[in-house]
N, C-alpha and C positions, 0 to 999 in steps of 0.2 A: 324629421320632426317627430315621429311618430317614437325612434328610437330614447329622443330626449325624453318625452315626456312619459315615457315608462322605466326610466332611470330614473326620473322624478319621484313617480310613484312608489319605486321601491325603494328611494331614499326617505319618501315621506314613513312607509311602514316602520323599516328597520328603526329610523327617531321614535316611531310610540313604541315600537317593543323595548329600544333601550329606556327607553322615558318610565313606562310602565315597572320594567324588570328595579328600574332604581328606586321607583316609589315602593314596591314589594320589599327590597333590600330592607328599605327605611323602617319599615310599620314593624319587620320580623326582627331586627335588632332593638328595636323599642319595646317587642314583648321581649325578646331576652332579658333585657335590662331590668325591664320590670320584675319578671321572676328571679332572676339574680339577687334582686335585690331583699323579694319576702324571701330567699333561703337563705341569707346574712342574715335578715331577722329572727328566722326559725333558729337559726343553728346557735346567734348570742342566746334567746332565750334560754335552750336549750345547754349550753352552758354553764348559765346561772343557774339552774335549778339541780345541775350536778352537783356544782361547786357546795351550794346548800346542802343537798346528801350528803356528798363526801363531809361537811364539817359537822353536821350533827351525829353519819355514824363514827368520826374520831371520836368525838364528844362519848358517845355511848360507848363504846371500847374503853376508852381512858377512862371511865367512872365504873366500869365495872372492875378493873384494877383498883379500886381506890382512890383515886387520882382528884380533884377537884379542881377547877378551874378559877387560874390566881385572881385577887380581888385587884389591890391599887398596887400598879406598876412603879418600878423604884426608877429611875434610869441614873447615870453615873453622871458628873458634869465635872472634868477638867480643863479649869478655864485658868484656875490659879498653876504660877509656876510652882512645881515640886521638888525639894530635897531628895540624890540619890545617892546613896550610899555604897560605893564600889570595894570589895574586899578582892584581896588577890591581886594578880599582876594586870595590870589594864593596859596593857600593851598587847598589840595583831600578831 
């Protein structure tokens, strides 16, 4: 009797040490995650505010060359069919 109920007992511990160890697990992958997540934040920010460097010193490179930065974009649109004109042998 005596033997049962101190295998009890050391069944009852080992359950809160694993019970306890799992809720540890829980709360320390929850601060990971959280710091995970403000270092995505630091590191987009951080980022963008290269990307901004990097285009204003282009910007200031290319003006000091001369350069100016175009006004109204043209872009091309073929939409209609085109006339082509083959000289030569057009055979492979």
């Amino acid at each position: 009797m005596a033997c049962a109920f101190s295998v009890l007992v050391f069944l009852a511990f080992v359950y809160m040490y694993l019970l306890s160890s799992t809720v540890a697990h829980v709360v320390i992958q929850k601060e990971i995650n959280f710091e995970k997540n403000s270092l995505y934040s630091e590191i987009s920010m951080l980022e963008s505010e290269y990307i901004t460097k990097q285009h204003s010193l282009s910007s200031g490179f290319a003006s000091l060359d001369g350069f100016v930065e175009a006004g109204d974009k043209i872009f091309i649109d073929k939409t209609d069919a085109s006339l082509v004109l083959v000289l030569g042998d057009n055979s492979l």
